[in-house]
KOLMARLUM-988985 format. One record per residue (C-alpha): z, y negated, x; residue in three letters. Coordinates in steps of 0.2 Angstrom, whole numbers, padded with zeros to 4 digits, always signed. Each point is the difference from the previous one (the first is absolute). Layout:
N
ZYXALA;...
***
This chain:
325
+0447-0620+0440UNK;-0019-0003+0007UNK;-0013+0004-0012UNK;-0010+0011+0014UNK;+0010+0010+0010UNK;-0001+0001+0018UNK;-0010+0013+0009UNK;+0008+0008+0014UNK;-0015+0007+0008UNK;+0005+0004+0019UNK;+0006+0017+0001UNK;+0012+0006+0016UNK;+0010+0017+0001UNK;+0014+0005+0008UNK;+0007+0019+0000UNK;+0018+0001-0005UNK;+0012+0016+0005UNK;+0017-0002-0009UNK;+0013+0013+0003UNK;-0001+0017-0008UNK;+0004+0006-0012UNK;-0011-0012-0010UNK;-0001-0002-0019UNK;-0017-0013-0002UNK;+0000+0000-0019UNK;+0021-0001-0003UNK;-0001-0014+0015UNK;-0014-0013-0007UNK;+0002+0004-0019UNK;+0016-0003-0010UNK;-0002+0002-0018UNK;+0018-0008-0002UNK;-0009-0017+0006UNK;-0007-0009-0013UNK;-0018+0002-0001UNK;-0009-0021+0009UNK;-0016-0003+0004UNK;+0003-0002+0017UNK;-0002+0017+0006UNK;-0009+0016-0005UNK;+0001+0018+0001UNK;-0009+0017+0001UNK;+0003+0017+0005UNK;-0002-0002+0019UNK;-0002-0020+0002UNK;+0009-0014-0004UNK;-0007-0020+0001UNK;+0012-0015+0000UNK;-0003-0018+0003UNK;+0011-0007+0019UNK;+0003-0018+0001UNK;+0008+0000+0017UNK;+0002-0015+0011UNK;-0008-0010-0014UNK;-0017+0011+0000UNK;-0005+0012-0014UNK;-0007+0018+0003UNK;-0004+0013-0009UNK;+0007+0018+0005UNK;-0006+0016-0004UNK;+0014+0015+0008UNK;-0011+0018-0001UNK;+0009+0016+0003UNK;-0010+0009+0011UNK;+0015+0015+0005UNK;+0013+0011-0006UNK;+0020-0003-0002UNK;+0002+0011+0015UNK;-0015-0008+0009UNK;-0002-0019-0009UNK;-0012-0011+0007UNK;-0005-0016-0008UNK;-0018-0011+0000UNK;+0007-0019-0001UNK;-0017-0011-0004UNK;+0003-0019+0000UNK;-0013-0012-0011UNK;-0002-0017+0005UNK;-0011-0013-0003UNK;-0004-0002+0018UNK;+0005+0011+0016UNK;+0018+0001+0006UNK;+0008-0002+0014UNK;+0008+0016+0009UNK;+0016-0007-0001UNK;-0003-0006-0017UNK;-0002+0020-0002UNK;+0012+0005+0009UNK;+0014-0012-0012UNK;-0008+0007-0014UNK;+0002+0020+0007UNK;+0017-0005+0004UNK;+0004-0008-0019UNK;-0008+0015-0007UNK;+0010+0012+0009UNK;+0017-0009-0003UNK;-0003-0004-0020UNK;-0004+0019-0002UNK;+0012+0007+0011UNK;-0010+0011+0010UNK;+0009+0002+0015UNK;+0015+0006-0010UNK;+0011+0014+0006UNK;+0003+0009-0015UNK;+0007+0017+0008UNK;+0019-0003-0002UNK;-0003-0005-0017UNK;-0009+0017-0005UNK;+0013+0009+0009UNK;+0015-0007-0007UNK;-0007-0003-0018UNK;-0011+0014-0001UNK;+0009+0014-0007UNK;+0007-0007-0015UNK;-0004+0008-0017UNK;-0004-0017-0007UNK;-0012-0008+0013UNK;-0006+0017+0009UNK;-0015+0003-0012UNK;-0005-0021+0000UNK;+0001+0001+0020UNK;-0011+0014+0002UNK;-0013-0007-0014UNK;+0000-0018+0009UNK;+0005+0008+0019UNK;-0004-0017+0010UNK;-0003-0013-0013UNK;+0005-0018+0010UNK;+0011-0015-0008UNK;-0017-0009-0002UNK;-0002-0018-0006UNK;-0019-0008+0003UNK;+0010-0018-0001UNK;+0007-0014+0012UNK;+0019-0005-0004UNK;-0006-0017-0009UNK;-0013+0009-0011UNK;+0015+0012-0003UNK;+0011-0013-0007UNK;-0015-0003-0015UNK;+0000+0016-0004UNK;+0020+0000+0000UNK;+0001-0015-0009UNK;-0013+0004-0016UNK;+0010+0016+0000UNK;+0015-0009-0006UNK;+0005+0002-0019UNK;-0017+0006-0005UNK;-0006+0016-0005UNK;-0015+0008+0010UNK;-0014-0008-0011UNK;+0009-0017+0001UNK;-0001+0001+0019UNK;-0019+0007+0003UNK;-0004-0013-0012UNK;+0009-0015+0008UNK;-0004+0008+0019UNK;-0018-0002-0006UNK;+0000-0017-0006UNK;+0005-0005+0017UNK;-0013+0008+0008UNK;-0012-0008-0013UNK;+0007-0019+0005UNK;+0003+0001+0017UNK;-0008+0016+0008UNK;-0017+0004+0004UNK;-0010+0014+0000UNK;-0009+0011+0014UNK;-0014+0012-0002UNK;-0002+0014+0011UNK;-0005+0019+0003UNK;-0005-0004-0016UNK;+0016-0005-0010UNK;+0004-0015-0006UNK;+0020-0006+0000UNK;+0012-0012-0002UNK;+0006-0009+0017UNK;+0018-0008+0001UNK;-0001-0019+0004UNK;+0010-0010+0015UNK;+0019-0004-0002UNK;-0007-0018+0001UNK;-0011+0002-0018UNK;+0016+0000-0007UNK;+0011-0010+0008UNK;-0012-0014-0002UNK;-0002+0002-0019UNK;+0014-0005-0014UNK;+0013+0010-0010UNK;-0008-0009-0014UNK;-0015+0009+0005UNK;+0009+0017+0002UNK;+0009-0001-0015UNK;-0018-0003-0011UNK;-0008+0016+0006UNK;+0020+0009-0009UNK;+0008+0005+0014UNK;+0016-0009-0006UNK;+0015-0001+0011UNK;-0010+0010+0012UNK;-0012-0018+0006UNK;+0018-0006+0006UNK;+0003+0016+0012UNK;-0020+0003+0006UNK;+0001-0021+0004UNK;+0015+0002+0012UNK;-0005+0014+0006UNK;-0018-0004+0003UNK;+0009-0016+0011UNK;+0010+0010+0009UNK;-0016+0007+0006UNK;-0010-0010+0003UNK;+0012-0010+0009UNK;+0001+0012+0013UNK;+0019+0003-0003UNK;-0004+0020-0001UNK;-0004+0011+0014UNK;-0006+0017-0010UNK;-0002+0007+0019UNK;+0017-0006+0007UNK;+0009+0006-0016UNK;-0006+0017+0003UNK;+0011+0004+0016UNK;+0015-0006-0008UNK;+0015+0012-0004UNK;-0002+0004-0017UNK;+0017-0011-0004UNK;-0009-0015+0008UNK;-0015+0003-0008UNK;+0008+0001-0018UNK;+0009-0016+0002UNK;-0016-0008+0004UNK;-0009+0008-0017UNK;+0014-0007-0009UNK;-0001-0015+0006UNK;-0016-0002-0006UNK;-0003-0010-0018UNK;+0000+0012-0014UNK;+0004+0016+0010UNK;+0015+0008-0007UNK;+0009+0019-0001UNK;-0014+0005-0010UNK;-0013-0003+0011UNK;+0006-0001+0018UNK;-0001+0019+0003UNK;-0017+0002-0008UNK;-0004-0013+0015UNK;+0011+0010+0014UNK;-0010+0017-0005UNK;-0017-0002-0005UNK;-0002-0015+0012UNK;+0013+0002+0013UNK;+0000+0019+0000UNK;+0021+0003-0001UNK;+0001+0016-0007UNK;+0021-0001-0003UNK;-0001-0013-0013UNK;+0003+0004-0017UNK;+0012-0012-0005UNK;-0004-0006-0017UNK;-0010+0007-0012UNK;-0008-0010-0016UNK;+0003+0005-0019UNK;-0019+0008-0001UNK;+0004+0010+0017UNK;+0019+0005-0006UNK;-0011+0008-0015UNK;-0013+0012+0010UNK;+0014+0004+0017UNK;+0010+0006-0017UNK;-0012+0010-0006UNK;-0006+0006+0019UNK;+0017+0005+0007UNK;+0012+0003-0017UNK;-0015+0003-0012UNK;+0010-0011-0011UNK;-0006-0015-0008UNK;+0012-0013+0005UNK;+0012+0002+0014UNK;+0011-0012+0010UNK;-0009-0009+0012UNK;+0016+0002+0011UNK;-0001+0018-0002UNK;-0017+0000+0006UNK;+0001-0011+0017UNK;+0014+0013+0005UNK;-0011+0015-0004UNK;-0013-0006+0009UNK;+0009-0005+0015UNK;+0011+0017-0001UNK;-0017+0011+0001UNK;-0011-0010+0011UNK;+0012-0011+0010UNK;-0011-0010+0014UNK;-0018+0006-0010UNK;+0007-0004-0016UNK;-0012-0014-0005UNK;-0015+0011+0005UNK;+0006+0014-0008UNK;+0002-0009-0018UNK;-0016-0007+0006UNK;-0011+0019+0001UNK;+0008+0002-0017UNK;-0004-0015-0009UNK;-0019+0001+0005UNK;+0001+0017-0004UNK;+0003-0003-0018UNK;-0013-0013+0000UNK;-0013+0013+0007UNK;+0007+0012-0014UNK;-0006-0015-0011UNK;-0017+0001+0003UNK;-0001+0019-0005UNK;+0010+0000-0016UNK;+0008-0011-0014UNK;+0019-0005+0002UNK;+0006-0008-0014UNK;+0016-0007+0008UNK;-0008-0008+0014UNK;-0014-0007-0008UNK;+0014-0010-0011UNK;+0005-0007+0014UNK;-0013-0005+0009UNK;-0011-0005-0015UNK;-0014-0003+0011UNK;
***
């Protein structure tokens, strides 16, 4: 990483109307995520480093409405003036990776009454499947997930922003910046494998190829039938069960797919829908799919964060076990 960060000095807004209802805090900030330097949050803002079409911004989202009434302020920080096309990609990005165009309304009125997710619906009423990344920066964050706890992934998703990231200084915060596909693909498993990521230099390599070779097409992939677009995922190096439907929701936004769920997971949706500690994770897929059907992914989603939010406010024992963050 540069010594001196970049100072993204040029400033350009754009105003942002995403459809109501509208939940700005349960949109930008997931306290399930695991916490990176990449991003930063406060009550009515939220700031983010954009590398898109091989430039880097910095992105501030204000809330300047209401659930009923939302209305966003979009500033843009550059080093020199963009383009109002180059703005017009970026609104359009924005929009997409925090889905706020979304049409929610046949999800609160099928899902909406239930004794279970009732009271998280109306405490988080228009909260977005919202992920501030692009598919490739969402394969990192996948692939340091895998077999590590919490702490083990924030510490090895830091290392790499350390060796081949940068940093940008804007609106007066300083963070983290991810680096090109190329930064990778041109560097050595040897190298990987010194900064102890282990088996994980094999997958970010091949991955980091398949980029930068051009042989994915994030915008193409997003009009494919979700059956296409799985197949695609999953032909990706080092994408498996157990990560393909965190790519198909938070990045894709499918709402239906709930397929596989992982040991840690199996846990909380235990404790969430059986208030159990450990219950089959057979038994759970058909629950979820028998309560929320089509909405089932989003639904477990809306419980999940609200847990996490729960989290914040009060010690819980069992979760903080398995998380050991």
């Amino acid at each position: 990483m540069s010594v001196e960060p970049a100072s993204l000095a040029v400033r350009q807004h754009i105003d942002l109307l995403p459809t109501s209802p509208f939940h700005f805090e349960g949109t930008v900030h997931k306290p399930s995520h695991f916490p990176s330097s990449d991003n930063a949050y406060e009550s009515a803002c939220y700031w983010f480093s954009l590398r898109l079409a091989d430039a880097t911004y910095g992105v501030k989202l204000t809330n300047l409405g209401t659930i009923d009434a939302p209305r966003l302020r979009l500033d843009v920080f550059s080093a020199s003036e963009v383009s109002a096309a180059q703005l017009a990609s970026i609104r359009s990005e924005i929009e997409y990776r925090f889905d706020l165009n979304a049409n929610l309304a046949g999800f609160y009125q099928d899902c909406g009454q239930g004794a279970l997710l009732k009271p998280v619906l109306e405490r988080w009423r228009g909260a977005r499947v919202s992920n501030g990344n692009s598919l490739y920066e969402f394969l990192v964050i996948t692939t340091v997930l895998q077999n590590a706890t919490v702490r083990r992934s924030v510490q090895m998703m830091e290392t790499l922003f350390q060796a081949y990231g940068s940093q940008v200084a804007f609106d007066g915060k300083t963070l983290s910046a991810f680096w090109s596909p190329r930064a990778i693909d041109e560097t050595s498993e040897e190298a990987l494998r010194a900064l102890k990521l282990g088996y994980r230099a094999k997958t970010l390599k091949r991955q980091a190829r398949a980029m930068a070779a051009g042989d994915i097409d994030e915008s193409a992939l997003r009009t494919l039938p979700t059956d296409a677009l799985k197949a695609r995922l999953l032909a990706l190096y080092g994408i498996g069960p157990a990560s393909v439907w965190y790519l198909l929701f938070e990045v894709f936004k499918r709402y239906d797919v709930f397929e596989y769920i992982s040991p840690w997971e199996q846990k909380i949706y235990s404790r969430l829908l059986f208030d159990e500690e450990l219950v089959d994770a057979n038994r759970i897929l058909r629950e979820v799919d028998a309560r929320w059907g089509q909405w089932k992914m989003l639904a477990a989603h809306y419980l999940f964060e609200d847990l996490f939010w729960q989290r914040k406010t009060r010690s819980i024992p069992w979760l903080e076990a398995l998380i050991r963050l």
